[in-house]
Backbone of each chain as ProteinMPNN parsed JSONL, in Angstrom:
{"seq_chain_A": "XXXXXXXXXXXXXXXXXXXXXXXXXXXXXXXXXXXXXXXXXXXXXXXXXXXXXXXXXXXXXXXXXX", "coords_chain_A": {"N_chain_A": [[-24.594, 21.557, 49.124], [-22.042, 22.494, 50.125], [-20.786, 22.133, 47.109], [-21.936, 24.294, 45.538], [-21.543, 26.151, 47.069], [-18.541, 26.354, 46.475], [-18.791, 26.365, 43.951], [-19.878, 29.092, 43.337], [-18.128, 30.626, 44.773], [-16.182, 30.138, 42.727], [-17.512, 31.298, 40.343], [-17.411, 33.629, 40.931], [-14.422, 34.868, 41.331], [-14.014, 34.375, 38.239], [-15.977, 36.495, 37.624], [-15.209, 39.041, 38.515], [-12.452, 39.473, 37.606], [-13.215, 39.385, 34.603], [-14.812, 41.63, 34.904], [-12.554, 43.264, 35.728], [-11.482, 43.166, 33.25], [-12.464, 44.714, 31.99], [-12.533, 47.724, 29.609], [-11.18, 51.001, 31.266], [-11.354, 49.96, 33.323], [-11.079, 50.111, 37.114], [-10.722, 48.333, 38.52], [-8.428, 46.128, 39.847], [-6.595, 43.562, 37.858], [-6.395, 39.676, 38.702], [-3.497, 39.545, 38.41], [-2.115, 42.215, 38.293], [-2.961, 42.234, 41.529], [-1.507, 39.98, 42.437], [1.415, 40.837, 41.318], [1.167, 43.254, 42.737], [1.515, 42.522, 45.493], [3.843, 41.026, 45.585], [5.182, 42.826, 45.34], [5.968, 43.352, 47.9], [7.68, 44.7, 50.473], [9.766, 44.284, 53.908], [12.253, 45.782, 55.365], [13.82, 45.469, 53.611], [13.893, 43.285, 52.675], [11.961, 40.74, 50.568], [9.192, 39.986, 51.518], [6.733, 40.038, 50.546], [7.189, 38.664, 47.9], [8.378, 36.003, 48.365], [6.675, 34.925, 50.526], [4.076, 34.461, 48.361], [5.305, 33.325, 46.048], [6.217, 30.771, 47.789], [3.348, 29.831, 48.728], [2.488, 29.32, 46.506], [3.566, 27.624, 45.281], [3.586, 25.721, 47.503], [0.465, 24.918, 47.174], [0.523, 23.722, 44.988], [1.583, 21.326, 45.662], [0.014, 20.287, 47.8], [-2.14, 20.066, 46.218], [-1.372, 18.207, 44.238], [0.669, 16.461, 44.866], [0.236, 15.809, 47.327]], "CA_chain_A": [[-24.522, 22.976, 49.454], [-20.64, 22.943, 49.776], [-20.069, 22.079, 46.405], [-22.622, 25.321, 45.118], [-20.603, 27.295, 47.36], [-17.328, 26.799, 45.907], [-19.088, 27.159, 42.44], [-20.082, 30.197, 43.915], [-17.077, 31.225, 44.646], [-15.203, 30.101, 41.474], [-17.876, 32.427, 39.652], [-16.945, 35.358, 41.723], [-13.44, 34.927, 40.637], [-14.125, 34.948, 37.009], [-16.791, 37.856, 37.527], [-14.125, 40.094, 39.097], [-11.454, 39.327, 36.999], [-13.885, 39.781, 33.65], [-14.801, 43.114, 35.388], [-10.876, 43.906, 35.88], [-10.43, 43.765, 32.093], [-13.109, 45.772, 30.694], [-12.113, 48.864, 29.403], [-11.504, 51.57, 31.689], [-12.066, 49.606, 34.754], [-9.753, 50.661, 38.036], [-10.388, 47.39, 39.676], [-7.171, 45.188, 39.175], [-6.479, 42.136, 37.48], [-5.337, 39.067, 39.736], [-1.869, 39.049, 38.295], [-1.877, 43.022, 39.155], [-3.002, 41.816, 42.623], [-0.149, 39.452, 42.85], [2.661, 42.433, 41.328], [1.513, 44.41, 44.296], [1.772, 42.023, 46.825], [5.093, 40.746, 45.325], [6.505, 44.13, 46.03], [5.578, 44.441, 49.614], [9.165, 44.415, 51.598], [10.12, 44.239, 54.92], [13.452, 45.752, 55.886], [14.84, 45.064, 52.16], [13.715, 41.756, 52.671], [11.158, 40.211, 49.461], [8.613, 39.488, 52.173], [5.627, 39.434, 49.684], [7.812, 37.37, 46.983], [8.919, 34.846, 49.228], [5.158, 34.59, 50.537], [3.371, 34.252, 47.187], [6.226, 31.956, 45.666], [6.157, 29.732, 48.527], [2.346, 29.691, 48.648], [2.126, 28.558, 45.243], [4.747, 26.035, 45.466], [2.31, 24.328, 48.075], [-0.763, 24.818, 46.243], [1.131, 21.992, 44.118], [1.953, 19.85, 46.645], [-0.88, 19.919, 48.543], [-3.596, 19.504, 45.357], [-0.988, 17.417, 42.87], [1.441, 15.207, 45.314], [-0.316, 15.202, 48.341]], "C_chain_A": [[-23.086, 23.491, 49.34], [-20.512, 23.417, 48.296], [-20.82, 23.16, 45.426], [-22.039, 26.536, 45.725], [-19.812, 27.912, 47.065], [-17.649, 27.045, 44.475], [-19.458, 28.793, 42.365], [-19.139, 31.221, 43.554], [-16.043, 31.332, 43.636], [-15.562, 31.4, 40.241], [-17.22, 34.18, 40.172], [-15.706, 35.555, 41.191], [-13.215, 35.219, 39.376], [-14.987, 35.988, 36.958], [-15.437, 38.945, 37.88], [-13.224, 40.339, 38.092], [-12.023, 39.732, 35.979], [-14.181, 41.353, 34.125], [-13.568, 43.724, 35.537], [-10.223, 44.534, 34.628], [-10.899, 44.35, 31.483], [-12.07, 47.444, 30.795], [-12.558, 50.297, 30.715], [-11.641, 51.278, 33.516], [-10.707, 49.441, 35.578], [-10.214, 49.165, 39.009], [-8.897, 46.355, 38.854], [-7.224, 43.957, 38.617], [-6.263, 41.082, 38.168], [-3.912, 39.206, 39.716], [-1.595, 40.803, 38.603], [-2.017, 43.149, 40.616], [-1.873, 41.447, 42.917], [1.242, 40.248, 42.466], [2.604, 43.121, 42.437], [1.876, 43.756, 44.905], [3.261, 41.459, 46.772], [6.189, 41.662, 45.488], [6.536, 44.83, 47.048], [7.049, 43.812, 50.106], [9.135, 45.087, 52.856], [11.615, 44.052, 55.499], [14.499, 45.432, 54.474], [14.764, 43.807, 51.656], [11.88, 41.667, 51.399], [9.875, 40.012, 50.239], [7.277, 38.768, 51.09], [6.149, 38.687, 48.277], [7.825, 36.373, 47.663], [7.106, 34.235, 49.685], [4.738, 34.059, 49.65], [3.816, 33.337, 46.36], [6.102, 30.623, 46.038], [4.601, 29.017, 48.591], [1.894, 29.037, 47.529], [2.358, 27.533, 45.31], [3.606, 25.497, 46.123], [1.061, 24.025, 47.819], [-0.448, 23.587, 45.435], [1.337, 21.229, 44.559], [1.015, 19.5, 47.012], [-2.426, 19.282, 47.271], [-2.373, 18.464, 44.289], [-0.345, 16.113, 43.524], [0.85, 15.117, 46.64], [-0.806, 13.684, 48.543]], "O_chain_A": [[-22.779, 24.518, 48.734], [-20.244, 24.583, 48.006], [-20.376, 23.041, 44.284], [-21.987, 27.646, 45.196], [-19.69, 29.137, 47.071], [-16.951, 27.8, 43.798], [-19.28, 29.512, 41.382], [-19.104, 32.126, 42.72], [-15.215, 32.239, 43.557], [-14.804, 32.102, 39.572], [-16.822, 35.274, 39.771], [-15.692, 36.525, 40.433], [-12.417, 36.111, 39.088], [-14.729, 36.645, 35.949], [-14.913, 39.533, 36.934], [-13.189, 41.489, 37.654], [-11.584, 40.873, 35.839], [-13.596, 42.23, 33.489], [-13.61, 44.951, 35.445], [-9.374, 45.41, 34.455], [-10.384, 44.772, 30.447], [-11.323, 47.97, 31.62], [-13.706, 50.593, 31.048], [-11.89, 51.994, 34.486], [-9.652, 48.946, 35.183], [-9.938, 49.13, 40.208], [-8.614, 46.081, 37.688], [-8.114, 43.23, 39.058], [-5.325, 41.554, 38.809], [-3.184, 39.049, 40.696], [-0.613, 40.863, 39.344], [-1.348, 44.034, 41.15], [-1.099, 42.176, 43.538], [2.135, 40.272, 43.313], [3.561, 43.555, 43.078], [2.992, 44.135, 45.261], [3.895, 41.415, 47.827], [7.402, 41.547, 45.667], [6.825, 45.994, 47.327], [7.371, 42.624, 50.072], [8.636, 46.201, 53.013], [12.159, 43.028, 55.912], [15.712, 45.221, 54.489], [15.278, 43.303, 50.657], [10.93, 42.439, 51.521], [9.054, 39.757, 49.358], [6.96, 37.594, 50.899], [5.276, 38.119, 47.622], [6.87, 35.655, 47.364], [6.537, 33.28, 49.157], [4.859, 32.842, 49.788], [3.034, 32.525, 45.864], [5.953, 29.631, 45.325], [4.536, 27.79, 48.521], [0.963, 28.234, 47.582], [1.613, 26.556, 45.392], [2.727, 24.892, 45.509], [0.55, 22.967, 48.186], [-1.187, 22.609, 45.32], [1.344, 20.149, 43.968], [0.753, 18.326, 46.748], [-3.311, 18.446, 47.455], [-3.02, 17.95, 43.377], [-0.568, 14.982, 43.093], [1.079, 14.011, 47.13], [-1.308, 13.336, 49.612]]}, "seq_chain_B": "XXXXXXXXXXXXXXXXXXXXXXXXXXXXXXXXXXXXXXXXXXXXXXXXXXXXXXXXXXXXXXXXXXXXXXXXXXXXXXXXXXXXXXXXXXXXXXXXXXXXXXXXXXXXXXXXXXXXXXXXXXXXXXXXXXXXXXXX", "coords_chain_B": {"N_chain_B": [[1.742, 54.59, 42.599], [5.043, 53.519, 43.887], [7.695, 53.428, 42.034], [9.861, 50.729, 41.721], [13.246, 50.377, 42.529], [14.834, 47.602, 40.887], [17.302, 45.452, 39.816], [17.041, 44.338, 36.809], [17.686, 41.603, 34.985], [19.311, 41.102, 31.463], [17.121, 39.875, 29.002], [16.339, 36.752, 28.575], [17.348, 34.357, 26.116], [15.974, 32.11, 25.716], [13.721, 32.666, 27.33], [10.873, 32.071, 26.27], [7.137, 31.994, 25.131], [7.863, 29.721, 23.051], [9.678, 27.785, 23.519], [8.913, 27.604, 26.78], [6.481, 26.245, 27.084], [6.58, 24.198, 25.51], [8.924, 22.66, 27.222], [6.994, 22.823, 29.553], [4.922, 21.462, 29.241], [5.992, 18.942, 28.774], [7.06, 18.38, 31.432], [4.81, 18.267, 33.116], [3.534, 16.137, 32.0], [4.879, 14.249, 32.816], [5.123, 14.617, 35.536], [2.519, 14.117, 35.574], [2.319, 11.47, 35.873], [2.664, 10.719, 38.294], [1.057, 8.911, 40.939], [-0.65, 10.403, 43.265], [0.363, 11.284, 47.011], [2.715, 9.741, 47.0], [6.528, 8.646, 46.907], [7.735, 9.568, 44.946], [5.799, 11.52, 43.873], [6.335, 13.827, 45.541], [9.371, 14.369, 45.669], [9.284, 15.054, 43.119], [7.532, 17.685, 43.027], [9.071, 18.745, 44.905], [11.746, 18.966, 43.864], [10.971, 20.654, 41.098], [9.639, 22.595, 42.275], [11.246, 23.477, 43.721], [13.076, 24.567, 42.403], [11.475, 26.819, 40.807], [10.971, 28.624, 42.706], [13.464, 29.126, 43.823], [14.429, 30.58, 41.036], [12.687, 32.453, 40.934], [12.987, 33.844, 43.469], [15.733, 34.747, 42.932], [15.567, 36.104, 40.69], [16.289, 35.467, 38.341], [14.77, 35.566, 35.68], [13.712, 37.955, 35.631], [10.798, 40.291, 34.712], [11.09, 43.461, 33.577], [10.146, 46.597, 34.878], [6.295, 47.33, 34.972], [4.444, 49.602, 33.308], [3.031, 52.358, 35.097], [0.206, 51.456, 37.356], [-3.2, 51.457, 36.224], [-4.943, 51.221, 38.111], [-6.807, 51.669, 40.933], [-6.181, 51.583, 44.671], [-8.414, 51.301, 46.471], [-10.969, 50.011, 44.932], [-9.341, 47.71, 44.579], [-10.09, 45.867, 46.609], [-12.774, 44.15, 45.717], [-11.836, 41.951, 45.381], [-11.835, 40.224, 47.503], [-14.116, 40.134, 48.084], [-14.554, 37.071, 46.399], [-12.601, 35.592, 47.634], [-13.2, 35.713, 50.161], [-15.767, 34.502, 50.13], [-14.919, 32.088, 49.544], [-12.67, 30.917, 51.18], [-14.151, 31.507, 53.961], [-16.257, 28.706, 53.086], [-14.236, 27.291, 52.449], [-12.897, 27.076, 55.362], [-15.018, 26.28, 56.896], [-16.62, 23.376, 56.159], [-13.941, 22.063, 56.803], [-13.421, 22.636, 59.419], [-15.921, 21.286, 59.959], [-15.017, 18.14, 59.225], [-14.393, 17.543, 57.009], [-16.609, 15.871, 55.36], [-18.401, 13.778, 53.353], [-21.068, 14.834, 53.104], [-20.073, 17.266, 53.555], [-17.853, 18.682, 51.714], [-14.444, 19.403, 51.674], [-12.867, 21.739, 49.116], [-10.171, 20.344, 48.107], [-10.777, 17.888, 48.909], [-13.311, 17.49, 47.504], [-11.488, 17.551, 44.688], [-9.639, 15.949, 44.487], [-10.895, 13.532, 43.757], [-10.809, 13.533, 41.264], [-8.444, 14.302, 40.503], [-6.997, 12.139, 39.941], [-7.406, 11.321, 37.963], [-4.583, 10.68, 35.187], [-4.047, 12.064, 33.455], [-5.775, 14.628, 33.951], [-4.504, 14.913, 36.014], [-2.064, 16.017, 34.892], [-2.517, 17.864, 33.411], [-3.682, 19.381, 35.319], [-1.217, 20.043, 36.656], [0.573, 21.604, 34.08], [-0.822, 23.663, 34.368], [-0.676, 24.344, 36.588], [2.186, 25.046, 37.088], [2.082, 26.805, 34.785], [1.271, 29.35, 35.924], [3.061, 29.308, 37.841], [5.476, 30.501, 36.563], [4.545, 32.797, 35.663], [4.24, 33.747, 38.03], [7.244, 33.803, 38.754], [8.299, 35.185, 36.852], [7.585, 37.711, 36.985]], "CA_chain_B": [[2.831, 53.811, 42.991], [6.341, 53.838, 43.258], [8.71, 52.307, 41.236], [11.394, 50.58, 42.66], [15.134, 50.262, 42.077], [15.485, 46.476, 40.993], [18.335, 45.259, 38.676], [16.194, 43.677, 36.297], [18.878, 40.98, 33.853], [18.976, 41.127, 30.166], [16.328, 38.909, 28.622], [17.333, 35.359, 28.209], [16.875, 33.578, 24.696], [15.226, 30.615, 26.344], [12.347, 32.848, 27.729], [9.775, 32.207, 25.432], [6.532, 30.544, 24.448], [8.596, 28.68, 21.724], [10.529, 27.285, 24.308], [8.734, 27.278, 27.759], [5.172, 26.172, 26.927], [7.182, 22.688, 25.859], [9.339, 22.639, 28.387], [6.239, 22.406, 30.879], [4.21, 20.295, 28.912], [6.78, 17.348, 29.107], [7.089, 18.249, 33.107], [3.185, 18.248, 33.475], [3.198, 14.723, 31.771], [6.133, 13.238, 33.569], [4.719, 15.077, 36.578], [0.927, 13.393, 35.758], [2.776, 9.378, 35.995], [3.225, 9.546, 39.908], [0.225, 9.359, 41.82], [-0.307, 11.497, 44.532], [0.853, 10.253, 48.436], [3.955, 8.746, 46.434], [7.434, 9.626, 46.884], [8.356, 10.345, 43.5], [5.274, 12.917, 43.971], [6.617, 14.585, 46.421], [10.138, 14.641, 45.215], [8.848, 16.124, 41.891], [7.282, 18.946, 43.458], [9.993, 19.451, 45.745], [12.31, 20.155, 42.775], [10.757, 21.094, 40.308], [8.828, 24.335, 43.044], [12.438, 24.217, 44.347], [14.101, 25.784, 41.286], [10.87, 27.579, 40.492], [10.879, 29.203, 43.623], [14.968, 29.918, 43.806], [14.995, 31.455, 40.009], [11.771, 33.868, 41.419], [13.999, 35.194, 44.559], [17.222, 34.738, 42.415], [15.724, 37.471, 39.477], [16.92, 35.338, 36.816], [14.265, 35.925, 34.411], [12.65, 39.021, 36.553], [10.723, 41.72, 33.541], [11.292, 45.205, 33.982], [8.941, 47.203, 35.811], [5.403, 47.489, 33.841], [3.891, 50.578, 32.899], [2.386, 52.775, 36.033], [-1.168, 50.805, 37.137], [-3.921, 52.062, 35.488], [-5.903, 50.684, 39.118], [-7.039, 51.978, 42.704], [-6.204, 50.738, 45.397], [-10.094, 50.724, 46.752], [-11.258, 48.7, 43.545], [-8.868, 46.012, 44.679], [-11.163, 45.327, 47.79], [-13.67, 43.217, 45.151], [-11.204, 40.526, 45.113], [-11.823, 40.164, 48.869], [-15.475, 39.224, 47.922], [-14.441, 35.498, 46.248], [-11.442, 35.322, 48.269], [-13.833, 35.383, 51.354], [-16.63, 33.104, 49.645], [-13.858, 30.785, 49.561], [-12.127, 31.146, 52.938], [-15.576, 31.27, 54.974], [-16.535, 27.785, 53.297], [-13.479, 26.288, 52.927], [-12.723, 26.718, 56.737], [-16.399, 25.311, 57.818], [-15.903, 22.411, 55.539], [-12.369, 22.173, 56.928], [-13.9, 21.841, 61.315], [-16.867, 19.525, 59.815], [-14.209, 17.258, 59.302], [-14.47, 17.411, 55.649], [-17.16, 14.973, 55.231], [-19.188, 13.464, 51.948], [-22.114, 16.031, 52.817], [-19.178, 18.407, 53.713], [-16.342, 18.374, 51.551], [-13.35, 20.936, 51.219], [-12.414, 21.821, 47.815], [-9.332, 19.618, 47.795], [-11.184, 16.38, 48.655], [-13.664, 17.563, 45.64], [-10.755, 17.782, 43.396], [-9.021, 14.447, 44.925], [-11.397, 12.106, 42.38], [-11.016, 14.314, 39.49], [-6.846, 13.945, 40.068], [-6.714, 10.181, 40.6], [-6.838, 10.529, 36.656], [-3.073, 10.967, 35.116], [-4.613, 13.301, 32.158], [-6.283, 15.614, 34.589], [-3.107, 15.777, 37.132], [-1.189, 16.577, 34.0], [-3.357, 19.408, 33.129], [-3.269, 20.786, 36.666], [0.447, 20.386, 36.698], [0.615, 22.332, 33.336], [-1.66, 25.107, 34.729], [0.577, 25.319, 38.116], [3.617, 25.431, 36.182], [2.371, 28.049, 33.635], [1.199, 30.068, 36.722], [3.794, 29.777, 39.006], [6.277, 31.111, 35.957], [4.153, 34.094, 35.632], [4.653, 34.807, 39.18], [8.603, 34.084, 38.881], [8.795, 36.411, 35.979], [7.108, 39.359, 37.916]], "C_chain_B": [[4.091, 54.191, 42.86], [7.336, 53.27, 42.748], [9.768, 51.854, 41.388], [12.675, 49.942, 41.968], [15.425, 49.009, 41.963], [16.317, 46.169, 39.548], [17.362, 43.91, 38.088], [17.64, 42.299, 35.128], [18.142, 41.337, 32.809], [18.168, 39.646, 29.955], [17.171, 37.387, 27.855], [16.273, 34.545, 26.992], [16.38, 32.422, 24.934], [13.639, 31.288, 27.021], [10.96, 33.331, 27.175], [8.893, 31.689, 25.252], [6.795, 29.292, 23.922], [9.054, 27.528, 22.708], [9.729, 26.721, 26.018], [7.444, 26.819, 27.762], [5.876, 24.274, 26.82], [7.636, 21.762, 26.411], [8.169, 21.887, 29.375], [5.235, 21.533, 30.731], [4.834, 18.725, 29.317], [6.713, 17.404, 30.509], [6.05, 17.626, 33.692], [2.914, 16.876, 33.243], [3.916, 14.101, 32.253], [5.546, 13.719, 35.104], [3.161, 14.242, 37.126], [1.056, 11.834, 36.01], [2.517, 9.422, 37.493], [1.661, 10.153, 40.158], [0.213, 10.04, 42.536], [-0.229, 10.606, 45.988], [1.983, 9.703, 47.987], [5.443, 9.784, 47.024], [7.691, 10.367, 45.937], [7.177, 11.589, 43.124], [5.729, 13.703, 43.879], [7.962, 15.274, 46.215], [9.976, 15.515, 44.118], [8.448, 17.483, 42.115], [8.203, 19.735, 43.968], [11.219, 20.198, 44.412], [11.91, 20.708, 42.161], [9.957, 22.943, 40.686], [10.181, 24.738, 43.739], [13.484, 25.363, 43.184], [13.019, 26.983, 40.919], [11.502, 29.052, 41.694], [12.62, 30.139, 44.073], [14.778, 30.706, 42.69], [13.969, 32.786, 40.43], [12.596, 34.985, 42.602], [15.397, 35.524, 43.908], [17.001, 36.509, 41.259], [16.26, 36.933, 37.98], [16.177, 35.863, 35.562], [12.771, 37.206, 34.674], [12.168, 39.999, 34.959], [10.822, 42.875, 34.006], [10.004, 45.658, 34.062], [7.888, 47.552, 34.74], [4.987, 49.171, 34.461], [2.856, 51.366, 34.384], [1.23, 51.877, 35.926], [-2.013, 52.061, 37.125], [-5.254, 51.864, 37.572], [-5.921, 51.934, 39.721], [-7.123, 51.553, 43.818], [-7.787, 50.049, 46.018], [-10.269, 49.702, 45.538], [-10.671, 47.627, 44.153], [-9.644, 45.487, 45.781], [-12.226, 44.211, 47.149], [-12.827, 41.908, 44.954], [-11.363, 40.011, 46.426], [-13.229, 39.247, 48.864], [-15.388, 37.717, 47.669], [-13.259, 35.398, 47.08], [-12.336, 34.607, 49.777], [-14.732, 34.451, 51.6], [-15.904, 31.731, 50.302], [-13.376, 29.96, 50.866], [-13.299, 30.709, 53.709], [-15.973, 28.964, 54.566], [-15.592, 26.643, 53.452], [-12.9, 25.631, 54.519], [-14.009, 25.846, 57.408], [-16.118, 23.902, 57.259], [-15.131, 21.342, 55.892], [-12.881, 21.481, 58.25], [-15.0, 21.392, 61.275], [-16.009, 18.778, 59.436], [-14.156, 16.724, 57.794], [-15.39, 15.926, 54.98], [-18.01, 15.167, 53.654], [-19.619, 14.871, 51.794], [-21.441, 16.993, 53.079], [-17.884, 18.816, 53.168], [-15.483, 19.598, 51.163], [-13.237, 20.863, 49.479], [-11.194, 21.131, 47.651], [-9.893, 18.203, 47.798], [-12.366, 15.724, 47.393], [-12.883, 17.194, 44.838], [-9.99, 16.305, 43.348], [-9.43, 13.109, 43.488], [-10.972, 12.835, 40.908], [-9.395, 13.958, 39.277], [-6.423, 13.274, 39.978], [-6.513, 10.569, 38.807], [-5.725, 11.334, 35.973], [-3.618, 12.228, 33.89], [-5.025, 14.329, 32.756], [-5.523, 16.464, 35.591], [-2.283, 16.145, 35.662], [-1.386, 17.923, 33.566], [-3.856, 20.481, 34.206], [-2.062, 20.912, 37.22], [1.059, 21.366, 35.705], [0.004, 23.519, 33.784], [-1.064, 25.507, 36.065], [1.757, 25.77, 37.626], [3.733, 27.076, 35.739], [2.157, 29.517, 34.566], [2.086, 30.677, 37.739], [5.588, 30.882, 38.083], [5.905, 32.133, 35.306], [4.801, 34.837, 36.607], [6.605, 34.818, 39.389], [9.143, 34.953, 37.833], [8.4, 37.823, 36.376], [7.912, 39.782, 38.405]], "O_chain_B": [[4.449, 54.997, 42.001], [7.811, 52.364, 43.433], [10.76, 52.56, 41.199], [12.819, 49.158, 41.029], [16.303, 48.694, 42.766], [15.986, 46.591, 38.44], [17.06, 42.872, 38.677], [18.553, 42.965, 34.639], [16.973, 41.723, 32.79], [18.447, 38.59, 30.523], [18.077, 37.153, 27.055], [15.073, 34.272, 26.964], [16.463, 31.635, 23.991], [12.636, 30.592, 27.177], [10.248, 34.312, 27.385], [9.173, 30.504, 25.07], [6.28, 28.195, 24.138], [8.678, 26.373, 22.512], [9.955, 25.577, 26.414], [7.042, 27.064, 28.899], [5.739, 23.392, 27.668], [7.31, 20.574, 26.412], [8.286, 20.76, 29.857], [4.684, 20.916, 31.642], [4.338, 17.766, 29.907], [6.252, 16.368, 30.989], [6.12, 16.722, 34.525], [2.184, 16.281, 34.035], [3.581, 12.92, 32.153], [5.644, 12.787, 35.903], [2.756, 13.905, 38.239], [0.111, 11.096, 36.29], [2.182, 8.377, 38.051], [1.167, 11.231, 39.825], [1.301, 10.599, 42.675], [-0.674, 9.461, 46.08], [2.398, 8.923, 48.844], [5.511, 10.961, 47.377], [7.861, 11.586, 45.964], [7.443, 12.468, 42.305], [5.866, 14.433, 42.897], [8.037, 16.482, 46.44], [10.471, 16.642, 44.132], [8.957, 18.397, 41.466], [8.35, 20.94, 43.764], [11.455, 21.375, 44.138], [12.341, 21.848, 42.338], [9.786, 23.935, 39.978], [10.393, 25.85, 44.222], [14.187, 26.371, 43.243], [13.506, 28.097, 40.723], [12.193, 30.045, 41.466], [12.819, 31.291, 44.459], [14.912, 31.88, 43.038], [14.355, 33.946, 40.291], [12.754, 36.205, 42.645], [16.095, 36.453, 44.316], [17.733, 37.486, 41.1], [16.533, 37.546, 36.948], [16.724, 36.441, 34.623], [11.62, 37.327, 34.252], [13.054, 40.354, 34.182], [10.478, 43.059, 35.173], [9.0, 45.242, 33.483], [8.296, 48.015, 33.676], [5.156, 49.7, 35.56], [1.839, 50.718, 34.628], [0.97, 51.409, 34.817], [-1.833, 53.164, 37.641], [-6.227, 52.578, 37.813], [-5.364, 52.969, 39.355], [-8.204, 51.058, 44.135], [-8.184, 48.884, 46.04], [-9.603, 48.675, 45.406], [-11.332, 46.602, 44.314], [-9.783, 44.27, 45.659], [-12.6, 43.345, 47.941], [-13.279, 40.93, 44.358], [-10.781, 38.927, 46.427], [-13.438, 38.146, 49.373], [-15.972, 36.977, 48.46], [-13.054, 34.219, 46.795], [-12.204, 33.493, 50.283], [-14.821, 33.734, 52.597], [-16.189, 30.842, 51.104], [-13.624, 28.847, 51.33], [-13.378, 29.537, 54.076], [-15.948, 28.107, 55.449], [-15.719, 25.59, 54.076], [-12.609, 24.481, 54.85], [-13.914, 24.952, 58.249], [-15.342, 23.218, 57.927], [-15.294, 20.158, 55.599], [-12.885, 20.26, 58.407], [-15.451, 20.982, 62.345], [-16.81, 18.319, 58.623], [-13.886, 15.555, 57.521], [-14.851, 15.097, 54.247], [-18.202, 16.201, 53.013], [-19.187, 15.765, 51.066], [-22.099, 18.015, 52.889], [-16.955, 19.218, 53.867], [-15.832, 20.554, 50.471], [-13.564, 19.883, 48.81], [-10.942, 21.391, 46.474], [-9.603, 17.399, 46.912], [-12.497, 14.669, 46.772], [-13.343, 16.393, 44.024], [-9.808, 15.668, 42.311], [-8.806, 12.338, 42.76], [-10.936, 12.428, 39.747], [-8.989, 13.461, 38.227], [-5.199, 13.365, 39.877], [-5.487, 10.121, 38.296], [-5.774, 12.56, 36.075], [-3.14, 13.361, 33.936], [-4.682, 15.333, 32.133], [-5.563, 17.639, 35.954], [-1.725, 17.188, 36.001], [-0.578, 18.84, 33.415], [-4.217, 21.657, 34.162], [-1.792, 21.715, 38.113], [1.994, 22.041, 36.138], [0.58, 24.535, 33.396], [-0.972, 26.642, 36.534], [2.208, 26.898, 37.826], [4.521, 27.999, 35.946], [2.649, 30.585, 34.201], [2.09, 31.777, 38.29], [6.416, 31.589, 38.657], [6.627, 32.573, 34.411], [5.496, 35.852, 36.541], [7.179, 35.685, 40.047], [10.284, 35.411, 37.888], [8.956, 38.864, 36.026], [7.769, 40.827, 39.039]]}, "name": "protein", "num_of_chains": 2, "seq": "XXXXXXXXXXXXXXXXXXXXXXXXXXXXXXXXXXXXXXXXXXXXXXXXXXXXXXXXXXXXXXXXXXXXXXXXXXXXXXXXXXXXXXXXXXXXXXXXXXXXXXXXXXXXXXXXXXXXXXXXXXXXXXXXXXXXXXXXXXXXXXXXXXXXXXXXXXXXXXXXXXXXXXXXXXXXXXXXXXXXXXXXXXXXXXXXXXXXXXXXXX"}
């Protein structure tokens, strides 16, 4: 059941995203997702760079060198 | 949106397909030798997400601001849908104690990375991803 879930969910990801790039279509791309959130600041401070950077970074650690 | 005031640098003659697609291939395969739990993992990641991660706050190879979005903010709410899929099972998953009949999506992916061809090719696909998001 898990592992129909996360197929689930992997579809949803490529549905969205395929829906992001048709023509015309106002939903965003992921990588326009991640531009916005990369330019959320706090005080002058990168807040949503530093977030999303760092987040990645451990996405690699945690699934490659863990 | 509004477009904000960042000193973008002049484009550097090293930031190219030609050049960085090779680059991360050799990383990805020198990256796919160490097992995972190892030091030389762990070390690898640590530099290799440590410079990522400095040249992204540094701006070295930042692009100049793209073209107004064509989006809406509502619309972006459908990314919330697999985001939440995700979230919801990965956390149950996560306080069943990640068992056989329950497993997170990392302990799925665990057998698939044991082989050095497959961590190479999800070291190449973090790479090529995470130097999207340091060129943003």
């Amino acid at each position: 059941m898990a592992i129909g879930g996360f197929v689930l969910a992997m579809g949803l990801f490529v549905a969205v995203e395929w829906a992001a790039r048709r023509e015309g279509s106002r939903i965003p791309t992921i990588g326009d997702v991640c531009g916005a959130v990369m330019r959320a600041e706090v005080a002058r401070v990168p807040v949503g760079r530093i977030v999303l950077l760092v987040f990645w970074w451990w996405i690699g650690w945690h699934f490659l060198a863990r | 949106m509004v477009e904000e005031d960042v000193a973008v640098p002049p484009p550097r003659s090293w930031d190219r397909p030609a050049v960085t697609v090779p680059v991360f291939a050799a990383l990805a395969a020198v990256g796919g030798q160490f097992p995972g739990f190892t030091h030389q993992a762990n070390l690898f990641i640590l530099a290799v997400g440590g410079v990522f991660v400095w040249a992204g706050l540094a701006g070295w190879v930042r692009q100049p601001a793209r073209p107004p979005v064509r989006w809406r903010a509502p619309a972006a709410w459908w990314w919330l849908l697999p985001v939440a899929v995700f979230g919801v099972l990965e956390s149950a998953t996560f306080l069943l104690g990640s068992s056989d009949d329950y497993p997170t999506f990392s302990r799925l992916a665990d057998p698939l990375l044991e082989r050095e061809v497959v961590r190479s090719v999800g070291y190449f696909s973090w790479l090529t991803a995470f130097w999207g998001l340091v060129r943003r």
